[in-house]
C-alpha positions as a LaTeX table, in Angstrom:
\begin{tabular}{lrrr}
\hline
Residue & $x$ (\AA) & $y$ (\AA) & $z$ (\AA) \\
\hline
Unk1 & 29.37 & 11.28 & $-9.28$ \\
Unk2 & 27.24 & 10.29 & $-6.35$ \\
Unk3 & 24.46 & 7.96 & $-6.67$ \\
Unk4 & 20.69 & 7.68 & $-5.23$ \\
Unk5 & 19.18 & 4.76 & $-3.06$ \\
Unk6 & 17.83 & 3.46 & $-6.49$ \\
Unk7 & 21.15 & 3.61 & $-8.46$ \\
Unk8 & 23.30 & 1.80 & $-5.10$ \\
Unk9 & 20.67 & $-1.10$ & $-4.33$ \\
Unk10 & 20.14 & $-1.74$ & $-8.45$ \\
Unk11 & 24.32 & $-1.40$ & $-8.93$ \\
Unk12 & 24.22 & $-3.97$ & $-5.43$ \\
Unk13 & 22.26 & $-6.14$ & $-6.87$ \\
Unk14 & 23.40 & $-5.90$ & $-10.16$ \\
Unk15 & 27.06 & $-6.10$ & $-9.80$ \\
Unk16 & 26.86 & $-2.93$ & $-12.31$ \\
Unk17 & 28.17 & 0.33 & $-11.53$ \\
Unk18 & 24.93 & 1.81 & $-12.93$ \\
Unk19 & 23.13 & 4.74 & $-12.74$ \\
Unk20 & 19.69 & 6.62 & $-14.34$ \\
Unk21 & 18.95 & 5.29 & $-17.84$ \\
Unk22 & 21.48 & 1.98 & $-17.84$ \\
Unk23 & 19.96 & $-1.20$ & $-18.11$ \\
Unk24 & 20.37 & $-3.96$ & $-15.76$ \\
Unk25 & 20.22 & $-7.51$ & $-14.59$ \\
Unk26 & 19.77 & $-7.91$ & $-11.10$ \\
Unk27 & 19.06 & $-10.35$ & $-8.08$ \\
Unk28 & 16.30 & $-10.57$ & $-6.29$ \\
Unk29 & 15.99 & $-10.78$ & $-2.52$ \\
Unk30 & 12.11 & $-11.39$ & $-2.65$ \\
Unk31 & 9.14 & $-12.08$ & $-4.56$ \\
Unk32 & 5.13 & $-12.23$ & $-4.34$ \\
Unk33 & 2.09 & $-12.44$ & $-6.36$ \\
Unk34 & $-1.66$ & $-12.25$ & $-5.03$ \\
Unk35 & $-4.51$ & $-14.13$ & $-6.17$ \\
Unk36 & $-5.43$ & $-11.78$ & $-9.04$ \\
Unk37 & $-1.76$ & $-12.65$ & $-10.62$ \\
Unk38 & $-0.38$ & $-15.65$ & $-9.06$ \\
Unk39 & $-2.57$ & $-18.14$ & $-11.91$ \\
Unk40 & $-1.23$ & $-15.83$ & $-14.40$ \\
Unk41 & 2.15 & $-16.31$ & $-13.38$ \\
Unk42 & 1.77 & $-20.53$ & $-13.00$ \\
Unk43 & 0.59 & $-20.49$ & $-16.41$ \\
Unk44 & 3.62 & $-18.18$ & $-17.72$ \\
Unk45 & 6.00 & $-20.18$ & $-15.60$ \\
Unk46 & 4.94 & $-23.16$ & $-17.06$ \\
Unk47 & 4.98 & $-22.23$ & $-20.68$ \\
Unk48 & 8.41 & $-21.14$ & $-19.98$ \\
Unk49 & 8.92 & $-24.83$ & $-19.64$ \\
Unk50 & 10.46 & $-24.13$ & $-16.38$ \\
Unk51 & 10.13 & $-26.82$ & $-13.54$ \\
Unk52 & 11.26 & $-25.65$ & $-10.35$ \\
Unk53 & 11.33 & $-22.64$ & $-8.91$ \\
Unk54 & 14.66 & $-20.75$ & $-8.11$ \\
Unk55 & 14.34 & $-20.58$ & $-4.38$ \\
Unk56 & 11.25 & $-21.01$ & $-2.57$ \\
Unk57 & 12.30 & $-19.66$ & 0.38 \\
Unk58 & 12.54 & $-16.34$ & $-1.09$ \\
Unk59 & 8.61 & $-16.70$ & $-2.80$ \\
Unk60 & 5.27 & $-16.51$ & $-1.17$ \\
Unk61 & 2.14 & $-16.24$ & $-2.37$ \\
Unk62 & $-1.03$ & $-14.31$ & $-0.78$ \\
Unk63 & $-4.58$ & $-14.98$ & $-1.18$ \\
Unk64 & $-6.15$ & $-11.43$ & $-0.06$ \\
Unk65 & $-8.04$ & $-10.05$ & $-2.85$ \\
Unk66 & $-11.09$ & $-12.35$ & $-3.39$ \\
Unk67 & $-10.62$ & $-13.79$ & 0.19 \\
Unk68 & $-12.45$ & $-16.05$ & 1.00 \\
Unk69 & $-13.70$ & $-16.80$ & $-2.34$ \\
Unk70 & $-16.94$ & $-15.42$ & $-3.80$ \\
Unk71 & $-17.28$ & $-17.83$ & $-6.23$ \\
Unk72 & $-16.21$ & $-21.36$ & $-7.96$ \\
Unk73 & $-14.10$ & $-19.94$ & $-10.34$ \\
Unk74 & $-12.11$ & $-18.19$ & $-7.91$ \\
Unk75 & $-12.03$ & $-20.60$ & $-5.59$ \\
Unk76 & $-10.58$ & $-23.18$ & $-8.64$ \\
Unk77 & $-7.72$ & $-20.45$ & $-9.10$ \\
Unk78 & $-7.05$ & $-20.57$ & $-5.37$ \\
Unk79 & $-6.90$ & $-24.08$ & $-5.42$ \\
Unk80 & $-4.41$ & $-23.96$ & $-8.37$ \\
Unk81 & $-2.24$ & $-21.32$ & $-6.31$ \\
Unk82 & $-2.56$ & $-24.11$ & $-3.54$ \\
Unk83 & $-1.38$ & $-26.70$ & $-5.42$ \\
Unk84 & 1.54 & $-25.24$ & $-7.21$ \\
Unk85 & 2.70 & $-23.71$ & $-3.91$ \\
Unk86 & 2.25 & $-27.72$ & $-2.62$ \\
Unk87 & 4.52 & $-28.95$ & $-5.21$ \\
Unk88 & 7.35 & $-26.49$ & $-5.29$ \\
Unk89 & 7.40 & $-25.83$ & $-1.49$ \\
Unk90 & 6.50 & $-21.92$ & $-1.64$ \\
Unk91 & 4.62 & $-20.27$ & 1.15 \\
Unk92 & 1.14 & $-19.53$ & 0.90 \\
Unk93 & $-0.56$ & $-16.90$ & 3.24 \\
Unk94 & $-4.34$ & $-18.05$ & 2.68 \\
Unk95 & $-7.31$ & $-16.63$ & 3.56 \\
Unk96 & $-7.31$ & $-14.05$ & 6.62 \\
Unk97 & $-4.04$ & $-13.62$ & 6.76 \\
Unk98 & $-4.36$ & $-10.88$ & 5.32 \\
Unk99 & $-3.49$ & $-7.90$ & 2.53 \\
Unk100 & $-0.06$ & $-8.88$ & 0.84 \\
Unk101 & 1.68 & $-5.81$ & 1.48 \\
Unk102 & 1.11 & $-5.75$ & 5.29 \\
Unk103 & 1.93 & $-9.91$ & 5.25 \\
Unk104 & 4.89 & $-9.87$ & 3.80 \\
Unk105 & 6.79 & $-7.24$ & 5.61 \\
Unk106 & 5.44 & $-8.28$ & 9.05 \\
Unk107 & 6.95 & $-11.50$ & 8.33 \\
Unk108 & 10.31 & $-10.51$ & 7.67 \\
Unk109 & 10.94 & $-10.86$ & 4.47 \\
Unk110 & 11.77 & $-7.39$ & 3.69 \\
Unk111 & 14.19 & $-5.09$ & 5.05 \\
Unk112 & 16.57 & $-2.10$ & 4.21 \\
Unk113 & 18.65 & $-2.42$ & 1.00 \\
Unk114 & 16.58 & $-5.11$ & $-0.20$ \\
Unk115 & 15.60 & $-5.53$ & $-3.70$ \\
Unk116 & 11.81 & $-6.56$ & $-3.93$ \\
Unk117 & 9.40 & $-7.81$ & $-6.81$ \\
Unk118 & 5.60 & $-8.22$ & $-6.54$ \\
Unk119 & 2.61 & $-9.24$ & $-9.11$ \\
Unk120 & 0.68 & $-5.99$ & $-7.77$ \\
Unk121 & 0.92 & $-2.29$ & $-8.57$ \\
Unk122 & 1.09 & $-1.31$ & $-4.43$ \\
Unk123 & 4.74 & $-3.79$ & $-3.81$ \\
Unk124 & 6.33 & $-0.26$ & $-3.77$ \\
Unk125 & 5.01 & $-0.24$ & $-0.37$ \\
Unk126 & 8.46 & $-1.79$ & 1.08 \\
Unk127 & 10.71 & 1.74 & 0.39 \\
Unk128 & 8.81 & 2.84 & 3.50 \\
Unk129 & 11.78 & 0.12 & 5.17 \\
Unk130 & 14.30 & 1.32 & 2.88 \\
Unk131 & 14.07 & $-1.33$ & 0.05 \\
Unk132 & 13.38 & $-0.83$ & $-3.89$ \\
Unk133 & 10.17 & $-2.48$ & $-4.13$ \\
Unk134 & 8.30 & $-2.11$ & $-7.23$ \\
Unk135 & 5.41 & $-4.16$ & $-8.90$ \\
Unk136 & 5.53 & $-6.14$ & $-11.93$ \\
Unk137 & 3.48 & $-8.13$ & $-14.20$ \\
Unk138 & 2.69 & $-11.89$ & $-14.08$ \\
Unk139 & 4.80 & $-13.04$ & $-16.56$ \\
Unk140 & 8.02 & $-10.92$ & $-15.47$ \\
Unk141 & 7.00 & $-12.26$ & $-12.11$ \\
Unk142 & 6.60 & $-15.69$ & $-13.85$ \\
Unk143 & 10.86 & $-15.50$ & $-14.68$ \\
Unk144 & 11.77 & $-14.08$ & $-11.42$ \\
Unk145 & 10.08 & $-17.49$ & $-9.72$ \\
Unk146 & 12.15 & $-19.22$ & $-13.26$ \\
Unk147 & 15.37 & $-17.60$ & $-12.33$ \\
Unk148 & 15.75 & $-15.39$ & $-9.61$ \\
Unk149 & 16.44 & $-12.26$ & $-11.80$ \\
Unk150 & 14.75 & $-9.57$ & $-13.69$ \\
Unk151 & 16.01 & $-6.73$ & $-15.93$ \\
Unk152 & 15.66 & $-3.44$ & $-14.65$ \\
Unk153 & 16.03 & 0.22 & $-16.29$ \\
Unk154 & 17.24 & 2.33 & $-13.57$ \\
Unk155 & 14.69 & 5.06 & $-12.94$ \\
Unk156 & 15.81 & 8.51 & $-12.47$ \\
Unk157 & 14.82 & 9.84 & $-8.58$ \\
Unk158 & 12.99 & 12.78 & $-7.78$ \\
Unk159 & 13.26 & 14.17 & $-3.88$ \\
Unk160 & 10.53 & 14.99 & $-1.82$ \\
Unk161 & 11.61 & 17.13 & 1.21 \\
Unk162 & 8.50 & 18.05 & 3.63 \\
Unk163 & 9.17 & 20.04 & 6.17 \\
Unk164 & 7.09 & 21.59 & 8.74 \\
Unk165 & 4.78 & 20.06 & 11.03 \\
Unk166 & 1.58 & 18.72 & 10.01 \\
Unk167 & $-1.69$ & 19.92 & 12.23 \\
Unk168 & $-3.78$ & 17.81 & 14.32 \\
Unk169 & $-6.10$ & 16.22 & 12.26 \\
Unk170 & $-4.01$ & 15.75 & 8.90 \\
Unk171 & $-2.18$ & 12.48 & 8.48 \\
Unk172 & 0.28 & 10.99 & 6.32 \\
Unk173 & $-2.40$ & 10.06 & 3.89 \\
Unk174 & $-3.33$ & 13.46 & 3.85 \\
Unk175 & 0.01 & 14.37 & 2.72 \\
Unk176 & 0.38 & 11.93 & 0.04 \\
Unk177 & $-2.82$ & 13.13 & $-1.50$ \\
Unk178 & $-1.82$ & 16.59 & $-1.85$ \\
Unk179 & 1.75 & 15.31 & $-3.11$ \\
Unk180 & $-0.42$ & 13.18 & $-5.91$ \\
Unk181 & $-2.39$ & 16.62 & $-6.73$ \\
Unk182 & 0.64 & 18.64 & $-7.35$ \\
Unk183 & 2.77 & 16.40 & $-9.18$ \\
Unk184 & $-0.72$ & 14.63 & $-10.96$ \\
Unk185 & $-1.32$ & 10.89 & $-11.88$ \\
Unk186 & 1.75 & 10.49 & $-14.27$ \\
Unk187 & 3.59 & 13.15 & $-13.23$ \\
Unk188 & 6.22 & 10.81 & $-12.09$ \\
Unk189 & 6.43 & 7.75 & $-14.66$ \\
Unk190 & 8.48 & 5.40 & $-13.85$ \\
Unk191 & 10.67 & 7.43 & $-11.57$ \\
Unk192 & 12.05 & 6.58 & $-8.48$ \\
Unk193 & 10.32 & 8.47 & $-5.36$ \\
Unk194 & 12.71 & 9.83 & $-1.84$ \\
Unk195 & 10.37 & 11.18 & 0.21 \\
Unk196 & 12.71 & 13.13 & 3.17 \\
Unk197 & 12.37 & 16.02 & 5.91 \\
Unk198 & 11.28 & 16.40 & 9.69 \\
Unk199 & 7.96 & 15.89 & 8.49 \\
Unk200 & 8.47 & 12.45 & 7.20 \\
Unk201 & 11.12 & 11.60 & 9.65 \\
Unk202 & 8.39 & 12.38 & 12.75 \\
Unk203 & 6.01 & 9.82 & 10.76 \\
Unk204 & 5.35 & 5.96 & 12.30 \\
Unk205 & 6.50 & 3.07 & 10.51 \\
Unk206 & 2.61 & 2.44 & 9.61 \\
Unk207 & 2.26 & 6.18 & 8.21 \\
Unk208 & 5.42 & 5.59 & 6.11 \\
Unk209 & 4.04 & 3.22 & 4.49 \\
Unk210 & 0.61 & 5.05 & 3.66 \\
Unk211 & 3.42 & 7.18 & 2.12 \\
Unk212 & 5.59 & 4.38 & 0.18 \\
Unk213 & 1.87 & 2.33 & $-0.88$ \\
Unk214 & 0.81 & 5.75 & $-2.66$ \\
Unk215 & 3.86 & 5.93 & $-4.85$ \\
Unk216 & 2.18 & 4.40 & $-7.98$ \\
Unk217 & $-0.63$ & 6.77 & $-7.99$ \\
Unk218 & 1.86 & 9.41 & $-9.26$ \\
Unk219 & 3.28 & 7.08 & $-11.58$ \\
Unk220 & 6.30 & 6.26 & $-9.63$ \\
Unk221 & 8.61 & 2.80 & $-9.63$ \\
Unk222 & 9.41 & 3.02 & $-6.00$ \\
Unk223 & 8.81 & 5.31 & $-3.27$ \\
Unk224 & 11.89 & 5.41 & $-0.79$ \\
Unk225 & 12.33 & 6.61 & 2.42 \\
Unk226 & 15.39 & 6.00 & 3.96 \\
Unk227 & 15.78 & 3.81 & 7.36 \\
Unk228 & 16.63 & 5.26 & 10.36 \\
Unk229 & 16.70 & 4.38 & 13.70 \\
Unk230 & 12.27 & 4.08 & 14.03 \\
Unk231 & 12.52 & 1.27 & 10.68 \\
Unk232 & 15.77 & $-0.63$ & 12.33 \\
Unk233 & 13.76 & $-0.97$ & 15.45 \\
Unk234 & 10.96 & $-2.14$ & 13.42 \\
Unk235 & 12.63 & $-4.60$ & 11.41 \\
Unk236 & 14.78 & $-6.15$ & 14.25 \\
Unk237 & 11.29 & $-7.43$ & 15.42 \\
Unk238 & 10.25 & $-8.59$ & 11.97 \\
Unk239 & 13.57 & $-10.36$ & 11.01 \\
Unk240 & 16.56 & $-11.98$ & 11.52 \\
Unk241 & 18.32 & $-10.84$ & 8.54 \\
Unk242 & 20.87 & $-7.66$ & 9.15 \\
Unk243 & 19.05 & $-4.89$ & 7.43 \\
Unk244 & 21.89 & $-2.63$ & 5.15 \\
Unk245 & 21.07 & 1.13 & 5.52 \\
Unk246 & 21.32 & 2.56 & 2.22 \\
Unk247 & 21.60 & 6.57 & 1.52 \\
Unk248 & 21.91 & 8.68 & $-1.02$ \\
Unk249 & 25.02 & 11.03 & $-1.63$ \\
Unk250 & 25.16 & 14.32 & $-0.75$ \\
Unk251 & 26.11 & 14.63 & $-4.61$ \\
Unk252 & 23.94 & 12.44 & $-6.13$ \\
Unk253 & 22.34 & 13.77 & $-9.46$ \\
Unk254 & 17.83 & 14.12 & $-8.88$ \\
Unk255 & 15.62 & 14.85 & $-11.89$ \\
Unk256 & 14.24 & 17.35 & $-9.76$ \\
Unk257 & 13.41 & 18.15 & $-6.10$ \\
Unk258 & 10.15 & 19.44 & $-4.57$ \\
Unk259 & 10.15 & 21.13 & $-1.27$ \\
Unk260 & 6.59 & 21.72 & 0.39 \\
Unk261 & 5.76 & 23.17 & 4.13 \\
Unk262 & 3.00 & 20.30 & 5.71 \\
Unk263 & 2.09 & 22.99 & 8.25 \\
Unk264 & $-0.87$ & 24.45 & 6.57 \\
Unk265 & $-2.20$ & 21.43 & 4.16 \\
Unk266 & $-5.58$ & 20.41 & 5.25 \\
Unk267 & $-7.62$ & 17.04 & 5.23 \\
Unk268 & $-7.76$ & 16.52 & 1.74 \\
Unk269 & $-9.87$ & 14.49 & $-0.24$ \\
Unk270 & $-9.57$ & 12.61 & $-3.61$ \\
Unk271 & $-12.70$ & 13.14 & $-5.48$ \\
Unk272 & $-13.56$ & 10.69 & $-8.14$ \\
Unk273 & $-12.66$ & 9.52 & $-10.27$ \\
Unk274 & $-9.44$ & 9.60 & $-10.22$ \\
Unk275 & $-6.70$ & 9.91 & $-7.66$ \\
Unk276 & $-5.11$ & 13.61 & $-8.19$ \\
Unk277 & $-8.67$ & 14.96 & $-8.07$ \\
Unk278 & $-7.79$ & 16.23 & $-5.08$ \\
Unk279 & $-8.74$ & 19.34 & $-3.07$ \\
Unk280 & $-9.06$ & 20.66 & 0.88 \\
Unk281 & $-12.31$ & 19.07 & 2.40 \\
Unk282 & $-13.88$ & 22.15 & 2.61 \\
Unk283 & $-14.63$ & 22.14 & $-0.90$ \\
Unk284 & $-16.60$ & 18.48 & $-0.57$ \\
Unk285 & $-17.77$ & 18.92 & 3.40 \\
Unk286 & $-21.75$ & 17.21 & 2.70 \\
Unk287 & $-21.53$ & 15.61 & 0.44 \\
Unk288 & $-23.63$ & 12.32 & 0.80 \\
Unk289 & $-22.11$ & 9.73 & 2.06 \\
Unk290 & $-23.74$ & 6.03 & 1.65 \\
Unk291 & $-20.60$ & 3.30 & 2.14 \\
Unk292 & $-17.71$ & 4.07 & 4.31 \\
Unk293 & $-14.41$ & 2.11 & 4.64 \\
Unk294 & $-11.47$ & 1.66 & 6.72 \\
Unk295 & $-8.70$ & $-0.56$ & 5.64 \\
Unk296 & $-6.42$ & $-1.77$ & 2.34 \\
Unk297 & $-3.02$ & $-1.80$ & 2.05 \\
Unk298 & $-2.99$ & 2.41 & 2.58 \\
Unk299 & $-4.54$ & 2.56 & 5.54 \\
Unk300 & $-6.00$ & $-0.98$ & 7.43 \\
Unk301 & $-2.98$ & $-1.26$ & 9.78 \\
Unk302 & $-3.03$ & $-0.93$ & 13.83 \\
Unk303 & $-2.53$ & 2.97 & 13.93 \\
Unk304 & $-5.18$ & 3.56 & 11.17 \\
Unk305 & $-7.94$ & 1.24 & 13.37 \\
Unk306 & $-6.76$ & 3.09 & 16.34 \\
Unk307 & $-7.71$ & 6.53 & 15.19 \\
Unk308 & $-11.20$ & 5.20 & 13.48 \\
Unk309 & $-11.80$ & 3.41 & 17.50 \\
Unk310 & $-11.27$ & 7.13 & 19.33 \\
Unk311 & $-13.38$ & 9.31 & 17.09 \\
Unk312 & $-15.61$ & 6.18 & 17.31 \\
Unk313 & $-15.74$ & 5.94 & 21.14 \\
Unk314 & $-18.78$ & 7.94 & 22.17 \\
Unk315 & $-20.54$ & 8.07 & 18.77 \\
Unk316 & $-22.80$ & 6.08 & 16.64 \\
Unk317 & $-22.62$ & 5.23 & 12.63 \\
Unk318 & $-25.22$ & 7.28 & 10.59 \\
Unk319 & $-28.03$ & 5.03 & 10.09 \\
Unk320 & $-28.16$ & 6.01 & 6.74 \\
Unk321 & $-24.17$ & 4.57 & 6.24 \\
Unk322 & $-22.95$ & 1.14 & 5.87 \\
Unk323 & $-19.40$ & 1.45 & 7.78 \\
Unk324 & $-17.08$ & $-1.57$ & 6.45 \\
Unk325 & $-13.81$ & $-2.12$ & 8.47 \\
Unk326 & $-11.18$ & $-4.77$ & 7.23 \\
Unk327 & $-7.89$ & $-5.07$ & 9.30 \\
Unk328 & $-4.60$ & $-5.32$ & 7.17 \\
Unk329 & $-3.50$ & $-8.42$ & 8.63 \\
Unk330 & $-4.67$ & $-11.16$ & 11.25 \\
Unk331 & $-2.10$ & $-10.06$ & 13.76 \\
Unk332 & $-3.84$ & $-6.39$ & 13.21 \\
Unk333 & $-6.83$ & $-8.26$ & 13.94 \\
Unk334 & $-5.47$ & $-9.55$ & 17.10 \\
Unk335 & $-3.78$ & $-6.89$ & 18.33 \\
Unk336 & $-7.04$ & $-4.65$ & 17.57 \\
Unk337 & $-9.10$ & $-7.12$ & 19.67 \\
Unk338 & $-6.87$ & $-7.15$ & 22.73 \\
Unk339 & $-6.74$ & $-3.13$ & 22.59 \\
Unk340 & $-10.79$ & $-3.31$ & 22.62 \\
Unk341 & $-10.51$ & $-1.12$ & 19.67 \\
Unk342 & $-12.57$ & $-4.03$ & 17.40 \\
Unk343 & $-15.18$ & $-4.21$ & 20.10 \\
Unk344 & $-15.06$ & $-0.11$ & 19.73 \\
Unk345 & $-16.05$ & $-0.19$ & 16.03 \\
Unk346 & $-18.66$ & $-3.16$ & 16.22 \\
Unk347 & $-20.71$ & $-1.05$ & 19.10 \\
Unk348 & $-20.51$ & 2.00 & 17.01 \\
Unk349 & $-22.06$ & $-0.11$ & 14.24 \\
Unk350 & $-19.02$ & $-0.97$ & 11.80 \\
Unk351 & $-19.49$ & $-4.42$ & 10.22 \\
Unk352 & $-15.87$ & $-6.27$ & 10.66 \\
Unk353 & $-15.33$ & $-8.19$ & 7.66 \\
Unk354 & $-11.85$ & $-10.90$ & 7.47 \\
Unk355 & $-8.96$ & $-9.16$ & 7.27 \\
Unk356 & $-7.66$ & $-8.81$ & 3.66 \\
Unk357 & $-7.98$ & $-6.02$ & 0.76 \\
Unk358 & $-11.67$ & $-6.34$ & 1.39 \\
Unk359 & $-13.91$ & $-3.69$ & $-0.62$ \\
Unk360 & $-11.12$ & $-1.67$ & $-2.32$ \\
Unk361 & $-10.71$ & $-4.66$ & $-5.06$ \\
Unk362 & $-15.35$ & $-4.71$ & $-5.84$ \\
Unk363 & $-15.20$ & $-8.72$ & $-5.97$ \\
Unk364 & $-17.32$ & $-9.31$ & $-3.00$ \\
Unk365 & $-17.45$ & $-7.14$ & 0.33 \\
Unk366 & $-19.16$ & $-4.07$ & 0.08 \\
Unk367 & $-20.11$ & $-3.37$ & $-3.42$ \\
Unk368 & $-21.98$ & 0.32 & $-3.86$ \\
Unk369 & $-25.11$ & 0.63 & $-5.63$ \\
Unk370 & $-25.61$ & 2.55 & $-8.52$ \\
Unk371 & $-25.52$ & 6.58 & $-8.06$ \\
Unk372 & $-23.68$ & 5.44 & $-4.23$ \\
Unk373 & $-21.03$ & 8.04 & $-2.87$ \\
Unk374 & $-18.24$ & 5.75 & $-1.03$ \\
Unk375 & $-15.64$ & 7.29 & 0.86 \\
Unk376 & $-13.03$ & 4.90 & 1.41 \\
Unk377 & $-8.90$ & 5.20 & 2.74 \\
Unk378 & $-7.83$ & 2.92 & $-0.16$ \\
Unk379 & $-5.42$ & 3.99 & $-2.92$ \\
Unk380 & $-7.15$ & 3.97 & $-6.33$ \\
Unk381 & $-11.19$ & 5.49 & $-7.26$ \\
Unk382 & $-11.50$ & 5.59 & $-10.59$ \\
Unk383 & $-14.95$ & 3.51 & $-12.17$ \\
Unk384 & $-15.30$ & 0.37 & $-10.96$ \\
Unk385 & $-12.59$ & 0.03 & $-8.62$ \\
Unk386 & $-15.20$ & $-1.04$ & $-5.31$ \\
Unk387 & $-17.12$ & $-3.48$ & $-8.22$ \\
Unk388 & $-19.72$ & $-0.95$ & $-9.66$ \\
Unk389 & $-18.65$ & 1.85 & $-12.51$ \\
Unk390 & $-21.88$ & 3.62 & $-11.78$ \\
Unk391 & $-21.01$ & 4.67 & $-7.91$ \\
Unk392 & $-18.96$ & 7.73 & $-6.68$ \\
Unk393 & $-15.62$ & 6.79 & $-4.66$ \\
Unk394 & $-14.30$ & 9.29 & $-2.41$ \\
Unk395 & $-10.52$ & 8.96 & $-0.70$ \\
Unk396 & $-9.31$ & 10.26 & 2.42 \\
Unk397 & $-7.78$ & 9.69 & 5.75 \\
Unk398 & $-8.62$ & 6.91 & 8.37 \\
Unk399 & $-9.66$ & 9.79 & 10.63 \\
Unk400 & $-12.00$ & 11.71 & 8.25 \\
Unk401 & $-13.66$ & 8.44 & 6.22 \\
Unk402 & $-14.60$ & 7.77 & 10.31 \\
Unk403 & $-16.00$ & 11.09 & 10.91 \\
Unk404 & $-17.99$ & 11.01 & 7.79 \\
Unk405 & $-19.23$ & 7.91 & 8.89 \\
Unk406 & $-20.84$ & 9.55 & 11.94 \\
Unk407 & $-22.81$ & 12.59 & 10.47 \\
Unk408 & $-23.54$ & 10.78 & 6.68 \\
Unk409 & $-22.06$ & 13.43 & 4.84 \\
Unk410 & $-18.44$ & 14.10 & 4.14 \\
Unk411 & $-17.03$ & 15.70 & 7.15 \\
Unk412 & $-13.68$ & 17.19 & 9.07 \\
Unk413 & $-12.46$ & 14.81 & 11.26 \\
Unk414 & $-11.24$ & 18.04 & 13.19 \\
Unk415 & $-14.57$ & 18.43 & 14.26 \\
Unk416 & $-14.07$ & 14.95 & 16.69 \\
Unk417 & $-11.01$ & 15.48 & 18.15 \\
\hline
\end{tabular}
C-alpha cells in the first residue's frame, strides 16, 4: 500500500514502516520555542533533571512575541531564555529579528523531508518547503531539547486539490479562508493537510506559506505542500543541507479529498470571532474600520508589504484609521527599505513598528479599544487575541486590510488595482 508525505517522513524518521493510526518514536531534524513557551520549556527541562541539551545546533530560540519587552516581567523571562541559551550554546534570535516562523526557515534550518517541532501552534508553517512541521507544547518541547525525540501518532492526510486560476485581487490568504469555511475550525483534527493543483503550484514560496501557517485553524497537524522546482530554488539560497523531495504515492490511502475551482472565490473575510466565520466581502463591505494591520507570520513577508506599498502609492490612510505595519523578519525589513516600499507605507501614514508578531499576540503594539473593529492579515480573531476581548477583529488579505485602510470601512481591494 502506498504511503502519504506524512506516513514516509514519520516512517524516515522513525525507522518504522508506519502508517495512519501507528504510534511512533521519531528524530528530530529541528526544534524552536518563542518567548511565550521557551520559560515553560526551561522549567520542564529542568525538572526533568536533564542537563544538557541533545544538540544545540539543531535548537534556537526566538524572542518575537513580546518584542521588545513591555514590561519587567517579560523582560525577566527573556533574560532567563538568554541565559539558558548562554549556558547550553543554543541560538537565540532576539529582538527584531523577527517572527519565528519567517526566522527560522530563512535561516536554513528547514528544508524538504525534514521533520520539525516548535513551542507554537503556527510551526506547521514549514510543509509550505515540504517538511512535517507541527507545533507542540512546552513540556513535549522540553524532551525534544532532553533527547532529540518525540512520539508521534501518525495523522491520517486529507488532499486538497485547487484548481483553476484565482482572479486578480484574491490571494492565497483568500483561499485558505474559504478552505477554513468549508471544512470549519475542527473539521480537520489532528490530520495531516496536502494542499495540491495548478492553483497552488502557480503560488510564491511566500503565498505557500500563508497556505501551510493556516493549517491549524482547521485543526490540522501539518499542512504539506510538496517541493518542486520554485521551493528547491528557494532553499538552495537558505541552506546548505541537500533538501530530500518527498511525494506521496499514486496509491496512497487519504481520509478524504476535496477538490474546489479558485476561479470564482472572492476576497473573503473572517468575521469575528472566530476563524471559519467566513464569507465573500460583499457581505461586510463598510463596515467600520478603526485599527488596520499588515504583518504576522500569515502575511508580514516581502510579497505581502509589496502589495500593501502599490495600493498604497498614490493614496492616503483614513484619518479616522490607525494603520500598523510589522515586517516578518529584519531582512524583510531591509529588503522593504531598499525597494522604497517602507518609505511607501510611512508617507501614506502607516506607523512601522520592529519587525516581529507585533499586534496579532495584544501584549503591547496596537491594542484596540473597547467596541474597536480591527481588520488585521493574522491567523487567529477570536476575543482577546489583539489584547482586548471587548474589540471586533476582522481577517483578510494583505491587499484588502490595505484598501480598507484607505476609505475606513471594510473595502475590495479590487477597487485599487
Amino acid at each position: 500500500m502506498g504511503k502519504t508525505i506524512s506516513e514516509k517522513i514519520l516512517s524516515n524518521h522513525s525507522g518504522q514502516d508506519s502508517y495512519a493510526g501507528d504510534i511512533v518514536v521519531a528524530d528530530i531534524d529541528f526544534a524552536m520555542s518563542q518567548d511565550g513557551t521557551t520559560p515553560l520549556a526551561i522549567k520542564a527541562f529542568n525538572d526533568m533533571g536533564s542537563r544538557t541539551t541533545w544538540d544545540p545546533e539543531k535548537i534556537a530560540f526566538v524572542i518575537d512575541h513580546s518584542s521588545p519587552s513591555p514590561i519587567r516581567d517579560v523582560s525577566n523571562l527573556h533574560s532567563m531564555m538568554r541565559d539558558f541559551a548562554g549556558e547550553q550554546g543554543v541560538k537565540v534570535y532576539d529582538i527584531g529579528c523577527g517572527v519565528c516562523h519567517q526566522v527560522i526557515p530563512d535561516n536554513g534550518h528547514v528544508i524538504s523531508g525534514d521533520l520539525v517541532v516548535g513551542a507554537d501552534s503556527h510551526t506547521c508553517t514549514y510543509g509550505a518547503l515540504g517538511a512535517f512541521s507541527t507545533g507542540v507544547g512546552s513540556t513535549d518541547i522540553a524532551a525534544v531539547y532532553s533527547s532529540g525525540k518525540l512520539w508521534f501518532k501518525v495523522p491520517e492526510t486529507i488532499k486538497f486539490i485547487i484548481n483553476g486560476k484565482l482572479s486578480n485581487g484574491v490571494y492565497s490568504k483568500d483561499l485558505i479562508l474559504y478552505l477554513i469555511g468549508k471544512l470549519t475550525a475542527d473539521g480537520a483534527t489532528y490530520k495531516a493537510l496536502e494542499f495540491s493543483g495548478d492553483v497552488i503550484k502557480e503560488l510564491s514560496v511566500d503565498a505557500r506559506m500563508t497556505i501551510s501557517n493556516m493549517a491549524i485553524e482547521m485543526g490540522g497537524k501539518a499542512g504539506i505542500i510538496e517541493a518542486d522546482d520554485k521551493i528547491i530554488e528557494w532553499l538552495s539560497n537558505h541552506s546548505d543541507r541537500k533538501p530530500l523531495v518527498v511525494k506521496s504515492d499514486s496509491d496512497a490511502e487519504y481520509e478524504k479529498v476535496y477538490e474546489y475551482d479558485a476561479s470564482d472565490i472572492e476576497p473573503q473575510i473572517a468575521k469575528p470571532h472566530t476563524v471559519d466565520n467566513t464569507c465573500d466581502i460583499s457581505e461586510v463591505e463598510g463596515t467600520q474600520v478603526d485599527v488596520a494591520f499588515v504583518g504576522t507570520c500569515t502575511n508580514g513577508r516581502l510579497e505581502d508589504l509589496s502589495i500593501v506599498a502599490d495600493i498604497l502609492a498614490d493614496e492616503h490612510v483614513s484619518e479616522d484609521v490607525r494603520f500598523i505595519v510589522a515586517a516578518a523578519s529584519k531582512e524583510i525589513y531591509l529588503k522593504a527599505m531598499d525597494a522604497g516600499i517602507i518609505q511607501t507605507l510611512v508617507n501614506a501614514g502607516a506607523a512601522v513598528v520592529t519587525p516581529g508578531c507585533g499586534p496579532c499576540v495584544g501584549t503591547h503594539n496596537g491594542v484596540p479599544s473597547d467596541g474597536e473593529n480591527a481588520i488585521s492579515t493574522a491567523n487567529r480573531n477570536f476575543k482577546g487575541r489583539m489584547g482586548n476581548n471587548k474589540a471586533f477583529i476582522y481577517l483578510a488579505s494583505p491587499a484588502t486590510v490595505a484598501a480598507s485602510a484607505i476609505t475606513g470601512e471594510i473595502t475590495d481591494p479590487r477597487k485599487f488595482l
